[in-house]
N, C-alpha and C positions, 0 to 999 in steps of 0.2 A: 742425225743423231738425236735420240731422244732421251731428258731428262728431266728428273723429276727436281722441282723448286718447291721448297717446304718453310712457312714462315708462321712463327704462334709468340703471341705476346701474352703475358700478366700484365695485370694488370691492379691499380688503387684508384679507385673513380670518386670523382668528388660530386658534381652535378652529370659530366657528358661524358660520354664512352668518344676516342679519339677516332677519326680519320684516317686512311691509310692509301694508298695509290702507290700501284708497284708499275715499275717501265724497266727494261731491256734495253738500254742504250734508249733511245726516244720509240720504241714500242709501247703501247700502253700494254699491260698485262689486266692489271685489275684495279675496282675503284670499292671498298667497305668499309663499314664502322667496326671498329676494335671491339670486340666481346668481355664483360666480363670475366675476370681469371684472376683470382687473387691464392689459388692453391701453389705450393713447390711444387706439385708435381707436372706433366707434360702437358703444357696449356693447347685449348685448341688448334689447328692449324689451319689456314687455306694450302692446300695444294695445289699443280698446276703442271701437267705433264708439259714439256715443250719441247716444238724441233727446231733445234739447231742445226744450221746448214753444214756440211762438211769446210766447207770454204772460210767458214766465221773460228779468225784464230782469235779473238779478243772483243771484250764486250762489258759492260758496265750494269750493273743490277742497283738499281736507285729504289728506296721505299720515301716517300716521302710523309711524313706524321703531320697533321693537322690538327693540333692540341693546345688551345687557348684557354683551358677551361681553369680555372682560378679567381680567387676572393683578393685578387690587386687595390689596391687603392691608396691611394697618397703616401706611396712609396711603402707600404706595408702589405704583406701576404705572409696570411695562415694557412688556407686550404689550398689543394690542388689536386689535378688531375697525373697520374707516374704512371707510363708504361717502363715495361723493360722487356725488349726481345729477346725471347728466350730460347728461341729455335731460328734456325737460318743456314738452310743446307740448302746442296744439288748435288748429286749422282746420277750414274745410266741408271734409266727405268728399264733397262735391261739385266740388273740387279733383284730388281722385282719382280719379274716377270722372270725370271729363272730361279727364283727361290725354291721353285718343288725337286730342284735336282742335287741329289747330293752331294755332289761334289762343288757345287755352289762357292763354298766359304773358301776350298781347300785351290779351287783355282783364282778365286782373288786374290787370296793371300800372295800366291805365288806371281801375281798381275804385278800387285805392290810392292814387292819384295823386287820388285823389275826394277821398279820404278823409283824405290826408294835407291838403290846401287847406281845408280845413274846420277840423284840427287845427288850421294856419297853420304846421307845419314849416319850416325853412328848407329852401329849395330846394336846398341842394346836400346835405342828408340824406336826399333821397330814395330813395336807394339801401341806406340804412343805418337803418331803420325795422324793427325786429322786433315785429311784430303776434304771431306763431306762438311764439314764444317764450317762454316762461314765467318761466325760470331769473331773469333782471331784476328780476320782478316778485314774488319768491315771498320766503317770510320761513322761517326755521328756529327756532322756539322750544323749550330745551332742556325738558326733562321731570322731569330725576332730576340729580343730584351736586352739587357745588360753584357749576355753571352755570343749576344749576334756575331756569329763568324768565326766563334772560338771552333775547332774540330777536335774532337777524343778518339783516340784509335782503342781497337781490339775492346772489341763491346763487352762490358759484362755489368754495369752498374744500369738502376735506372734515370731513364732520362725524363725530364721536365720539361715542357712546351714544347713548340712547333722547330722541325729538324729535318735532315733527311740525311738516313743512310745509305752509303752508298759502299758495292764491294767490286774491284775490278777481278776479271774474270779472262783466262786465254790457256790457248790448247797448249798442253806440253806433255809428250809419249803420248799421245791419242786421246789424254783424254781430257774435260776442264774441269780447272783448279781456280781455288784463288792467286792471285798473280801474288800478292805478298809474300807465299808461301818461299820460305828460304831454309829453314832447321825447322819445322812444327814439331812439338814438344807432344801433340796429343796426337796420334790414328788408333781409329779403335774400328777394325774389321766390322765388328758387330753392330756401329754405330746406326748406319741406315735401318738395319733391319726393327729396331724399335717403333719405328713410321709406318711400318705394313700396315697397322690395324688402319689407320687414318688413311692410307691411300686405297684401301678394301673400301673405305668408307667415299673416300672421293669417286670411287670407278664407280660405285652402286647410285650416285647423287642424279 
């Protein structure tokens, strides 16, 4: 089973652009320097088609951030380095790869609509179900300083120094989700397909 793993940080650089290392359970995936991004709008991504086995009911997606970069000193700090992950999905690249058919949206919908009757959602969140989304589900556990060992669930602020997120991950109705998911407040059918231009952009690399 193949899916696509999408991850774009903003960014406030003071001297050094951050560090980043993505693993799969103890697979390495990838090793780069965080890009400048200090826009609202959809910061760069790497992307990373992957095959997952049929047999893999459960897995763990760990980013670890390497971000020391700050003006410390005798217990005083003014500047620093802030990312904040802004994107952090997975879906079938079989979502992409079938987007030229029209009837595309109108049989996922009806996939989810499966899937969410099973969960027992209430029916008028069905529009507001984030499957593809990660950020909700992901934890940020600090590494180093004063906050060492503290953990923040469901990402949405930015974070200061060195950390690592991590999101667990396992099959349920066929397909993977984040494991946290119990009621999600957010599915937006549409959500993946904003990613197209970027993965046009990753197939062409």
């Amino acid at each position: 089973m193949k899916y696509f793993l999408g991850i774009g940080f903003s960014t406030n650089i003071y001297t050094k652009n951050p560090r980043v290392k993505i693993y799969i359970d103890n697979i390495f995936i990838d090793d780069y320097i965080v890009p400048s991004w200090e826009d609202a709008g959809l910061p760069p991504q790497n992307v990373y088609e992957i095959l997952l086995p049929k047999s893999l009911n459960e897995f763990t997606i760990k980013i670890i951030i390497d971000n020391n970069d700050n003006n410390y000193r005798n217990g005083f700090l003014t500047k620093a380095t802030f990312v904040c992950l802004k994107d952090f999905y997975l879906y079938p690249s079989s979502i992409y790869k079938n987007r030229s058919k029209n009837n595309t949206k109108t049989t996922l919908m009806k996939r989810f609509i499966d899937i969410k009757n099973k969960f027992n959602y209430p029916k008028e969140k069905i529009k507001d179900n984030q499957f593809f989304n990660l950020l909700p589900y992901s934890e940020w556990k600090h590494t180093e300083g004063d906050d060492k060992g503290k953990i923040v669930k469901a990402l949405s602020h930015t974070m200061f120094g060195s950390g690592i997120v991590t999101c667990k991950i396992y099959k349920k109705y066929g397909i993977y989700i984040a494991k946290e998911i119990k009621t999600p407040w957010n599915f937006e059918i549409d959500s993946p397909f904003k990613h197209f231009t970027r993965i046009v952009q990753f197939e062409n690399e």
